[in-house]
SEFILO-566000 format. One record per residue: residue in one letter; x, y, z of N, C-alpha, C, O in turn. Coordinates in steps of 0.001 Angstrom, whole numbers, plus 524288, in hexadecimal, padded with zeros to 5 digits. Layout:
# residues N
AXYZXYZXYZXYZ/...
***
This chain:
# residues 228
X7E03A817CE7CBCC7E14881BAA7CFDB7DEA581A3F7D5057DFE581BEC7D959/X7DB8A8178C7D41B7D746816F37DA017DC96812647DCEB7DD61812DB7E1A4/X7DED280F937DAC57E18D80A427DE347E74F80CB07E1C47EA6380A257E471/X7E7458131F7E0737EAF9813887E3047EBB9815A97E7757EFD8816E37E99C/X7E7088161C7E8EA7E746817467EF6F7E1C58180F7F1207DFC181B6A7EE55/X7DD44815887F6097D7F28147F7F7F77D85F812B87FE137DB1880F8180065/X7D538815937FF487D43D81351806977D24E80F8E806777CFBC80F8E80267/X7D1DD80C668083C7CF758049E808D37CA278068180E8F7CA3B80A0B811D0/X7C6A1802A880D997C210803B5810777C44C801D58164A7C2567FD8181705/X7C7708032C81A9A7C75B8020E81EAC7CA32807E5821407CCDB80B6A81F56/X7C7E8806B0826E67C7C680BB5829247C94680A9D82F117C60B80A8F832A1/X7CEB7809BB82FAC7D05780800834477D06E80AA383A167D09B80F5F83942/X7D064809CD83F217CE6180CBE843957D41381019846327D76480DF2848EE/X7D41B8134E845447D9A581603845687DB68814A884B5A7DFFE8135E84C02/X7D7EC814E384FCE7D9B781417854247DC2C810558551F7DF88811038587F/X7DBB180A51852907DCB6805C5852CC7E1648061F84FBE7E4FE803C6851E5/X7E2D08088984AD97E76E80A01848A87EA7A80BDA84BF67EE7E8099E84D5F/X7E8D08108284DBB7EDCE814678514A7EF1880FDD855E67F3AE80F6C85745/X7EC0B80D49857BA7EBE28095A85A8F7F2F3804B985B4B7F663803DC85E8B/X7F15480314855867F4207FE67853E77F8FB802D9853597FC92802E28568C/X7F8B4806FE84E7E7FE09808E5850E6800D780B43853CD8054B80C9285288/X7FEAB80C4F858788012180DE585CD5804B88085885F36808B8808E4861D3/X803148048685E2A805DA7FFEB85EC180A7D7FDF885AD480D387FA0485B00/X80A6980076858B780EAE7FF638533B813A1802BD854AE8184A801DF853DD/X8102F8086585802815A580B82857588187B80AD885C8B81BFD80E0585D66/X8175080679860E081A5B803BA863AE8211C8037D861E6824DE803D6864E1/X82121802D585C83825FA7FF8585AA682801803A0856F1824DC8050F85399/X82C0B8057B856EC82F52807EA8534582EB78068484D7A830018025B84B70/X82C1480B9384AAC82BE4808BA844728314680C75841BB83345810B2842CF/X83217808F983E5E837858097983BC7834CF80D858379D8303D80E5F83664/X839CF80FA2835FC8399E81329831898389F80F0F82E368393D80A5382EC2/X8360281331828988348D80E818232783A0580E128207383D428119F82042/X83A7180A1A81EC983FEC8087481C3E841C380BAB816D88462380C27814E8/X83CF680D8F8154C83BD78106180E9A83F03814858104583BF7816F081318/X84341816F28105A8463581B4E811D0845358201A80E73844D9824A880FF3/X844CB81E148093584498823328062C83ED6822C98052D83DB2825A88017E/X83B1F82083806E7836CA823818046B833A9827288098782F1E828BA80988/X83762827C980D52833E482C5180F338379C830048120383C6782F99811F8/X834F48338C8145F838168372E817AD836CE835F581F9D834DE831DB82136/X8384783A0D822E48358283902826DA835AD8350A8296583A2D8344182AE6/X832A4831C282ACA8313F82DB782F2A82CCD8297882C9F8284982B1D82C75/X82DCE8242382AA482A7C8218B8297582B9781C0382B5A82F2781935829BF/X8279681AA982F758281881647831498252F8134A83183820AD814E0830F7/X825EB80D9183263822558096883267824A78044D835AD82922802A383635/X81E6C802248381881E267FD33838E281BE97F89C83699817A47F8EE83469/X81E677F445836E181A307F0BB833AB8172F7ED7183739818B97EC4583BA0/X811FA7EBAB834CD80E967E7F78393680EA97E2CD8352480DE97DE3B8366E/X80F457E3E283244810F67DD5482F64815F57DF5A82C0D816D77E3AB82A21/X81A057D8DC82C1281E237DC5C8288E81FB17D6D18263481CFB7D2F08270E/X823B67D6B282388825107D1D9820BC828AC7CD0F82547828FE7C84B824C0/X82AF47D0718298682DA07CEBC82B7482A327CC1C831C282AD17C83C8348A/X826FB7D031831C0824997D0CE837AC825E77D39983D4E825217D34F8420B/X829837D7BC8379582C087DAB383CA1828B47E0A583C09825607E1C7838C1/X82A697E34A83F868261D7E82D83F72829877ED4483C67826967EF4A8392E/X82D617EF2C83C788324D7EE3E839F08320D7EE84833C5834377F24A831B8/X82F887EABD8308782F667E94E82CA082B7A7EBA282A32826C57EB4582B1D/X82D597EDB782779829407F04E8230D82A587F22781DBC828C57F61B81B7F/X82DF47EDBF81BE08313A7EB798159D82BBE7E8808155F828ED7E6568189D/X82B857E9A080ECB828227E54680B4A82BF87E19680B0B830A67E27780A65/X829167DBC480BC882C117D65A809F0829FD7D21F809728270E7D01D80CB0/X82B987CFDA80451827C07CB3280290826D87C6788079D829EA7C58180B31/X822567C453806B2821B57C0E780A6981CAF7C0C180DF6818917C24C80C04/X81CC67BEE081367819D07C0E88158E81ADC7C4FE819CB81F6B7C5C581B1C/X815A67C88B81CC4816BD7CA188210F814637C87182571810BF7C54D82570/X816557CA7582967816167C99082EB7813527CE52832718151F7D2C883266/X80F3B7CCFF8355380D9C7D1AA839A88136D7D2A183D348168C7CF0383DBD/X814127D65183EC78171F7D8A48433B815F17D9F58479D812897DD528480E/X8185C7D7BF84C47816237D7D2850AE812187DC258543F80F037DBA0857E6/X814467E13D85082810F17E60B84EE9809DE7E3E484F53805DF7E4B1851DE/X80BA97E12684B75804AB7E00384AED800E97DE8E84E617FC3B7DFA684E45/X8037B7DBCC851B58003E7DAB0857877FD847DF73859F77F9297DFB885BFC/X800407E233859717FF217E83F85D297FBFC7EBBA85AC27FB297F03D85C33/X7F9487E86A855107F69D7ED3A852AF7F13D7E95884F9A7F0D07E7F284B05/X7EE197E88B853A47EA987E37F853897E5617E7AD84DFE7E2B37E52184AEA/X7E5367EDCA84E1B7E2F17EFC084A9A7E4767EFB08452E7E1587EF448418C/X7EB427F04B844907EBA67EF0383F0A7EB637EA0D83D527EAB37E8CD838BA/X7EBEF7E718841007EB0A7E1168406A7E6007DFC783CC57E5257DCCE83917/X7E46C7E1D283E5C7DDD67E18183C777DCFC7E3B3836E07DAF97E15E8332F/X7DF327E967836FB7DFDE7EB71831CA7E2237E76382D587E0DF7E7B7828B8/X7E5C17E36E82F6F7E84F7E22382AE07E41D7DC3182ADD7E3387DA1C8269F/X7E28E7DAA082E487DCE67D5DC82DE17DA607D86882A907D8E27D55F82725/X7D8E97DD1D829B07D5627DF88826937D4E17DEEB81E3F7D1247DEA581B3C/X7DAC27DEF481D847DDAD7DEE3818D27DD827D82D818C67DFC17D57581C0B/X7DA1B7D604813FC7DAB07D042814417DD1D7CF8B8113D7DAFA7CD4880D93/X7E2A77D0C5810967E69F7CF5B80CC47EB4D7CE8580ED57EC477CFA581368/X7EF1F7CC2D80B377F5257CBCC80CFB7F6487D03D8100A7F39D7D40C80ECF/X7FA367D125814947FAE97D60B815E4801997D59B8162B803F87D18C8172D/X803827D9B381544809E37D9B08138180B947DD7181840808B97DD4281C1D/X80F2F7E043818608101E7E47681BAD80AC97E8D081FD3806AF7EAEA81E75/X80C877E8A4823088077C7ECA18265380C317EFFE828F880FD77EE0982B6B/X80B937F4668283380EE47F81A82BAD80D3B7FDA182E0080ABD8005082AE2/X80DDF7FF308317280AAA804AF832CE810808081E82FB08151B806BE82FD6/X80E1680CDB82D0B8142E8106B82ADA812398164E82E8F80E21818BE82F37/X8168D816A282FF4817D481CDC8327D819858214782F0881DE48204882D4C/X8176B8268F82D1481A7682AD782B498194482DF3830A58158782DFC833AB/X81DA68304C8307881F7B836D48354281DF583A24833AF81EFB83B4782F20/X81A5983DA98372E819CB843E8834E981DF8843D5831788215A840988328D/X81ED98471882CC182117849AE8294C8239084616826C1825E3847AD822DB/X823E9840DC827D78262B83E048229A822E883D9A81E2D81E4983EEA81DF9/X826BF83AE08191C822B483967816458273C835008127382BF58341C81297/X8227C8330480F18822C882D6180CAC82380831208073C8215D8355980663/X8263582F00804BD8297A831FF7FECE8247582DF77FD3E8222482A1E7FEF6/X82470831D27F87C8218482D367F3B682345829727F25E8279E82A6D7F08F/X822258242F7F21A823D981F647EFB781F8C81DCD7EE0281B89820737EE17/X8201B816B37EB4281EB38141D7E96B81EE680F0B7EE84820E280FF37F2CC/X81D2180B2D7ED7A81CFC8069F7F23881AF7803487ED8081658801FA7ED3A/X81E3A802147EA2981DDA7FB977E404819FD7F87A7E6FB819AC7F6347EB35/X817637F9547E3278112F7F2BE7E1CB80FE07F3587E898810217EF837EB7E/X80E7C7F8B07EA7E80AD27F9607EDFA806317FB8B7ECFE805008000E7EE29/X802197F6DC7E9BE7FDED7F8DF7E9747FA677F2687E88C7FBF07EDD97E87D/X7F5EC7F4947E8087F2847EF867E7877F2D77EC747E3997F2B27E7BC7E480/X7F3787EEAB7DD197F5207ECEA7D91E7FA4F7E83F7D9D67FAAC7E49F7D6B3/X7FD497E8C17DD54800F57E4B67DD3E7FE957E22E7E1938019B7DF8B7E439/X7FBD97E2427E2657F9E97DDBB7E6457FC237E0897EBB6800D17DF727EB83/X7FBB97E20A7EE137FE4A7E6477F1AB7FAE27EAC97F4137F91F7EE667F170/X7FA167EA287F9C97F8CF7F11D7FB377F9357F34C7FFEB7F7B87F08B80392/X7FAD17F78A800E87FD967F9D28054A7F6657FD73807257F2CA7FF0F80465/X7F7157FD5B80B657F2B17FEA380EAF7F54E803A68135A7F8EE802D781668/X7F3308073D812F17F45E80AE68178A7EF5680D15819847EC1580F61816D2/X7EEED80BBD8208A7EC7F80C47824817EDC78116E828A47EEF18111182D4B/X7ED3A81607825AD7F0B58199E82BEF7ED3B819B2830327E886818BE82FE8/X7EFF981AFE834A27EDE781A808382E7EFE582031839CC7EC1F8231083A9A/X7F4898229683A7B7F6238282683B4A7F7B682A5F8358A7FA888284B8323F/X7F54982EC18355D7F4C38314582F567F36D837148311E7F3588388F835B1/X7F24883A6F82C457F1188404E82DF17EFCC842B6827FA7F01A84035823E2/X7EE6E847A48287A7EDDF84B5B824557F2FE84B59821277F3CB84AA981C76/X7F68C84C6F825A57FAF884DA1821EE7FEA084A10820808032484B8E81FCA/X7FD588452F81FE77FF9E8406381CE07FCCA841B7817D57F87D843CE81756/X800D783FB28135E7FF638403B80E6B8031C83A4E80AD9807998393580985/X7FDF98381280AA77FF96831CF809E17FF028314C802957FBCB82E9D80038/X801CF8339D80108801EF834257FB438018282D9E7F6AB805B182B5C7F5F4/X7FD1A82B8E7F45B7FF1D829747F0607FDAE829F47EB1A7F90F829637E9E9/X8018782B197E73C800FE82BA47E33280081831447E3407FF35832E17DEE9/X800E0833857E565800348389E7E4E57FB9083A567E8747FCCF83E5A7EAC9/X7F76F838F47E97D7F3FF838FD7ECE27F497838017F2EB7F5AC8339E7F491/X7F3B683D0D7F6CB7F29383BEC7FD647EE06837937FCC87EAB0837BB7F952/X7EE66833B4800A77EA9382F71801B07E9E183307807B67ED488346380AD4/X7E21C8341C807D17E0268356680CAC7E04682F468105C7DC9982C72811A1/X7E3B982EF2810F57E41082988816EC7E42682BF281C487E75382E9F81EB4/X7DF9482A0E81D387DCDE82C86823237DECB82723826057DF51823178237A/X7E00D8277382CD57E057823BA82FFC7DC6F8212B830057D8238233282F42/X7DD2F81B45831127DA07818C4830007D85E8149D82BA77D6B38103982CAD/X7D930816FC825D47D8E78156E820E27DB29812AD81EA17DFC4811EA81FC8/X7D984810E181BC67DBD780B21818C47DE1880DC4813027DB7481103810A4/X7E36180BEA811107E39980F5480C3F7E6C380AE2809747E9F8807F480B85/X7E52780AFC8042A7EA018081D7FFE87EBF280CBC7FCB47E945810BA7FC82/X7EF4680C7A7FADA7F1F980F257F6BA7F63080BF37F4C47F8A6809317F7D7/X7F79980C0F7EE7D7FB9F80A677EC798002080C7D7EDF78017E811167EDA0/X801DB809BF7EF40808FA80E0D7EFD080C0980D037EC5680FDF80FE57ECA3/X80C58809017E7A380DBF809B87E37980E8380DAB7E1BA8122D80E3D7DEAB/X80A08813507E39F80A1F816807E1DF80D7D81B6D7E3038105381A657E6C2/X80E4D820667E141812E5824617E4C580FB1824217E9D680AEB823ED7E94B/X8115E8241E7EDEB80F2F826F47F5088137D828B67F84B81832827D17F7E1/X810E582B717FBB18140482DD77FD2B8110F830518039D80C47830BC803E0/X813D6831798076981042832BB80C31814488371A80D48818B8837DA80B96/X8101A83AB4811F3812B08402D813C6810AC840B08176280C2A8425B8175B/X8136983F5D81C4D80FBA841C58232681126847388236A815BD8488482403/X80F54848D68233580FDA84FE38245080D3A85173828CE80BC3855DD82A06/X80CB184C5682BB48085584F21830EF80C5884DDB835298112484D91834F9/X8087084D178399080CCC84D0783E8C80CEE848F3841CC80ED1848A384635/X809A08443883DE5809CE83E968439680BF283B2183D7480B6983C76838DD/X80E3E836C083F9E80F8A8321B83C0A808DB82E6383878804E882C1B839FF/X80A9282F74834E08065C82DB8830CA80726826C78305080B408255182E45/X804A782413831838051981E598348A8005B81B158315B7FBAF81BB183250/X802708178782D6B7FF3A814C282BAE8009080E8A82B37804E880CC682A24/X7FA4780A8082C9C7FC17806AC82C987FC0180400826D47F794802FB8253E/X7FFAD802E1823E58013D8004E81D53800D17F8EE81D5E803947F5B781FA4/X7FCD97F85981A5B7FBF67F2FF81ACF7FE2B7F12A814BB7FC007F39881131/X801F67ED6E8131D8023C7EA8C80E66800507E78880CA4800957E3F680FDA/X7FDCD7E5E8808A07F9557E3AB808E67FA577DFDD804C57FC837E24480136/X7F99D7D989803307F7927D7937FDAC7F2977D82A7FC9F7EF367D9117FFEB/X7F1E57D7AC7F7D57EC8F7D9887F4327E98A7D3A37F4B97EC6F7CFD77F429/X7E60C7D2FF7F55F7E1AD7CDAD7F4487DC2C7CFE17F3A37DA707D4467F2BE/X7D9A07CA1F7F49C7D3337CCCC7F33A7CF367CF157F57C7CAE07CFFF7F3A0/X7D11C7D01E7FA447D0D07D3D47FE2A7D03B7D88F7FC7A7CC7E7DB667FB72/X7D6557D8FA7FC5B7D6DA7DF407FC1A7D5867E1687F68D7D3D77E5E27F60E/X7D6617DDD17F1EC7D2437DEEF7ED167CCCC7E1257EF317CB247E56E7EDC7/X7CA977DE727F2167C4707DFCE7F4077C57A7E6D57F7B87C2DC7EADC7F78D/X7C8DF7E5E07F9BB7CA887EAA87FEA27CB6D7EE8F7F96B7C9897F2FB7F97C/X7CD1E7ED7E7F6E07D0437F1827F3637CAF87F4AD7EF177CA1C7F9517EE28/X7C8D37F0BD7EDA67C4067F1787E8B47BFEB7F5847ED9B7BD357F8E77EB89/X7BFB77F53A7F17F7BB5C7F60A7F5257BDA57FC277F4E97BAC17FFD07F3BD/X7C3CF7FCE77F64E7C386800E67F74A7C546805FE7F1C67C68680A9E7F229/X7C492802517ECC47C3CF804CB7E7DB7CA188054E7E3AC7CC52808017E060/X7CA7D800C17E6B87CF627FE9F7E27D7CED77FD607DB917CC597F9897DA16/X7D17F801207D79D7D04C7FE787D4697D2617FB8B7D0D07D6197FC9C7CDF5/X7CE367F5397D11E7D3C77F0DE7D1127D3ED7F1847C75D7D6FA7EED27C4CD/X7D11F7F4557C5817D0067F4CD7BF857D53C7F8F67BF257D79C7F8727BAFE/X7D7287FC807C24F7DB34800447C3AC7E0B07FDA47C29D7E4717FEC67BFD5/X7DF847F99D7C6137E3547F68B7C86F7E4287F33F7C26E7E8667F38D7C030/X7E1F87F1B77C14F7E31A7EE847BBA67E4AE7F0167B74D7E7B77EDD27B456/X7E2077F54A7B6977E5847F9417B2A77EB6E7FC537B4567EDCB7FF317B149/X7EC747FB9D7B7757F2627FC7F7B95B7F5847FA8E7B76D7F9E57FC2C7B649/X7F2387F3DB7B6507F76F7F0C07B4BB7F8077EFE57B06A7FB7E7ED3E7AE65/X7F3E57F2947AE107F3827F1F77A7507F8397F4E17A4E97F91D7F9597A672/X7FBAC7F2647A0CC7FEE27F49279E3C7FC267FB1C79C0F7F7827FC1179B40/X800CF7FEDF79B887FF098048B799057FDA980389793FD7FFE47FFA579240/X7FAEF8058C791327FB708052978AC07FF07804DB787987FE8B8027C78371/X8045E807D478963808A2809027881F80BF580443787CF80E4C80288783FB/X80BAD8022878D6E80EF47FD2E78EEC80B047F91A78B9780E837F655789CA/X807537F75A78A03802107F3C67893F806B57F26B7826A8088C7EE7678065/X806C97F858781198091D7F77777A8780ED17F58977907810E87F33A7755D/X810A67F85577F2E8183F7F4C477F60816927EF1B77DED8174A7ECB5779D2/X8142F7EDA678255812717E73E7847D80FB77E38177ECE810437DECD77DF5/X80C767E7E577B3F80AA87E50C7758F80F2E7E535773128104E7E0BB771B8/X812C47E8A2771A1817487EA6576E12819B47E4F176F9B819907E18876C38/X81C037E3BC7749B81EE97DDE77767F81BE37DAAF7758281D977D809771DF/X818EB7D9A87768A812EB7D57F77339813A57D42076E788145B7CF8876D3C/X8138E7D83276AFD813277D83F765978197C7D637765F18198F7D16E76580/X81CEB7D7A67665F822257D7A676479824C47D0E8765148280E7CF3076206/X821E37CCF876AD3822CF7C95E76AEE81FC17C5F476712821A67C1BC765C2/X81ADC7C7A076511817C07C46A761D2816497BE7676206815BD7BB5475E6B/X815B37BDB3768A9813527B6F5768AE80D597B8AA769B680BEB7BD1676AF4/X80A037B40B768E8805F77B3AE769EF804F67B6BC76F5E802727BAD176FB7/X807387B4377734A8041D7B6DD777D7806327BC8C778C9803537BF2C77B9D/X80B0A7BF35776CE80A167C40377542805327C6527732A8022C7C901775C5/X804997C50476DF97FFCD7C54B76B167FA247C58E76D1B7F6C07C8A976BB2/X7F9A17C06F771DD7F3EA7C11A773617F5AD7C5DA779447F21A7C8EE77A34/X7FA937C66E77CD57FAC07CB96780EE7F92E7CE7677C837F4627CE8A77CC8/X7FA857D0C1778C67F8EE7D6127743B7F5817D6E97737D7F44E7DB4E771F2/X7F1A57D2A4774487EBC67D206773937E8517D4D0776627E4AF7D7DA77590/X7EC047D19377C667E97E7D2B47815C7E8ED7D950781A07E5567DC65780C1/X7EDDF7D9BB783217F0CA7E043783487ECB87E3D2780667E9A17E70778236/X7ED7A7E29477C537E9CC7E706777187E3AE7E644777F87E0BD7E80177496/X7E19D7E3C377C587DB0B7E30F77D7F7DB087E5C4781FE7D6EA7E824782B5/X7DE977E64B785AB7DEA97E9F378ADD7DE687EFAA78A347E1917F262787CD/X7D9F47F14178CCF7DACA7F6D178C4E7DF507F9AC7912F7E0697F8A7795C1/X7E1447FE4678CA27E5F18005E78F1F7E41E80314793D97E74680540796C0/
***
């Protein structure tokens, strides 16, 4: 329960935020492409994208590219110097007073797959309600946050200014292992996740037993010494 959502130890200077995006909103951000998962008004720009356009804010294998965006925002620049890991997508996301983000899922967005999505708001309020798993996350401007989105989430602006956060994609290395353990990740959590159920453990012997070669025989071994 602890790996699915924690503030990370950094505490960014909001002025220098509001800063960088007052320069972003120079440029027309497009509606999000996800049509059905929200209501309202949800928009975004990207500051790195696969393509290098600003525009772009599809996941796609490969590499990415800064967007000319990025010049103009020499503070998030820094933010992402900060993260010593692969960095995938960077995008600031827009919700409108009164929209909101339906519950979904966002597949193998979490650290366990090697993977992690980072949100930075910079415009936020009381009456945003940034749901995951069932739980409001208190994300104050300023703050550094992970959460799995693997998991159900879901957001609700119910206030009266646009709720504006900057979303960093992230690969996992030994970095952010260290970033992650610091801020009370737990990686013994993380290992029992992937452990077969008890249930499934006895399918998996039943097929074991039923093929009857040796290295069946010694997995059966293995299997039946693991605690469930």
């Amino acid at each position: 329960m602890k790996n699915r959502f924690f503030r990370l130890p950094f505490a960014f200077d909001l002025t220098r935020l509001v800063a960088d995006l007052e320069a972003c909103r120079t440029v027309e951000w497009p509606q999000h492409f996800n049509k059905t998962d929200y209501s309202g008004q949800w928009s975004s720009i990207a500051l790195r994208s696969a393509s290098g356009a600003e525009t772009d804010i599809r996941a796609h294998p490969g590499a990415y590219l800064d967007t000319p965006l990025m010049q103009d925002c020499p503070y998030f620049q820094y933010i992402l110097d900060l993260f010593d890991c692969p960095k995938v997508s960077v995008r600031l996301l827009a919700l409108a007073p009164g929209s909101r983000i339906h519950e979904h899922r966002d597949s193998q967005t979490s650290y366990e797959y090697g993977f992690f999505r980072i949100h930075i708001p910079i415009e936020t309020g009381n009456d945003v309600a940034f749901r995951v798993d069932g739980t409001v996350l208190p994300m104050a401007a300023g703050e550094c946050w992970y959460a799995n989105f693997d998991l159900l989430h879901s957001v609700l602006n119910d206030g009266r200014c646009d709720r504006v956060h900057l979303v960093l994609d992230c690969r996992r290395n030994a970095w952010s292992d260290e970033l992650f353990e610091e801020a009370g990740y737990d990686f013994s959590e993380e290992q029992r996740s992937h452990q077969p159920s008890p249930a499934m453990k006895q399918r998996i012997i039943a097929e074991l037993n039923r093929q009857n070669t040796e290295t069946a025989r010694k997995l059966i071994d293995q299997l039946s010494t693991e605690p469930d």
